[in-house]
N, C-alpha and C positions, 0 to 999 in steps of 0.2 A: 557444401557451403555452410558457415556455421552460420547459426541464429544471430539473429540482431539482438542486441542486448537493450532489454527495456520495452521491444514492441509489443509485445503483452505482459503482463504482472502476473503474477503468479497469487493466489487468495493472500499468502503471507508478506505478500511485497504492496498490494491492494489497503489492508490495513495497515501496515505500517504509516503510508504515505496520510493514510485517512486520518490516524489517530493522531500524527504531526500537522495536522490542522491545528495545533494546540502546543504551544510547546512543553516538549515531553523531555526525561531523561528516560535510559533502556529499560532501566528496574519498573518504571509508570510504564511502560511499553506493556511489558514483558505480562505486567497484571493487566491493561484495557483492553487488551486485544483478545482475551478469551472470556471476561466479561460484557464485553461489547458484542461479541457472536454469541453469549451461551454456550462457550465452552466447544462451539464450532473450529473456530481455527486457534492454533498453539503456534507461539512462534519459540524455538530452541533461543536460550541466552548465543550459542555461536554463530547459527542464522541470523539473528538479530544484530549483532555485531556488522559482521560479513555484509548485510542489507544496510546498513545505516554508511558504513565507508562505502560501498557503490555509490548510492545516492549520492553522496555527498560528493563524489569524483563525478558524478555525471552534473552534479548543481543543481539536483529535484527539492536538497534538505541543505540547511544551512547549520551548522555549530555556535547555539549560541550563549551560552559558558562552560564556562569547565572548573569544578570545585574540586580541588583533590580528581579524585579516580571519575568521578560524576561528571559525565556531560548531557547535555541539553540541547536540541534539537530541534527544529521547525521546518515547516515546508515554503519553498520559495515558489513564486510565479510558474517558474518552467515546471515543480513537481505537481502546481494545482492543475495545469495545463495537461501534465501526464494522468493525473490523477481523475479528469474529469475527458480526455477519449479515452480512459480504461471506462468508468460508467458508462459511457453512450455504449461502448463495442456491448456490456454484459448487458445491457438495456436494451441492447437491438436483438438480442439471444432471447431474453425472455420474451418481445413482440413476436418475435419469429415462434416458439413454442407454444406462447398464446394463439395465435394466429391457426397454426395447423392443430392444437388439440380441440380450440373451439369451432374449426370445422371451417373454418374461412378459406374461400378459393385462392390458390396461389396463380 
């Protein structure tokens, strides 16, 4: 059975959704998202492409101009909705690690 598309986010699909809290064009993408980690996550100019038309087919990010080759991007209700149970699922992982490394009975 294949995967459901979107039930969990992948780091690189995570900040994307995160950074379009703000509207963004790809090239602003492409720089906040490895400055925003420290250089923790890299997203590829063809990934980032490929992630922004999902989104946008799924209705998480919305299109909003287009200059010449330059577009511009924001996240809609449904991607802050996706974007905030991906937090809780990565938040319920760290309780749970906390949890059993500080010795707490399960």
């Amino acid at each position: 059975m294949p995967r459901e598309k979107f039930k969990t986010l992948t780091q690189q699909m995570f900040y994307v959704l995160l950074c379009l809290t703000k509207e963004r064009c790809g090239i602003e993408l492409l720089e906040r998202i490895p400055q925003l980690t420290e250089g923790r996550v890299t997203v590829g100019s063809g990934t980032l492409y490929d992630l922004l038309e999902a989104f946008q087919q799924a209705g998480m990010i919305r299109e909003t101009k287009c200059e010449g080759r330059r577009r511009s991007y924001e996240i809609t209700p449904a991607g802050r909705e996706k974007l905030a149970e991906e937090y809780e699922r990565i938040d319920q992982q760290a309780r749970d690690y906390r949890r059993l490394i500080e010795g707490d009975s399960l």
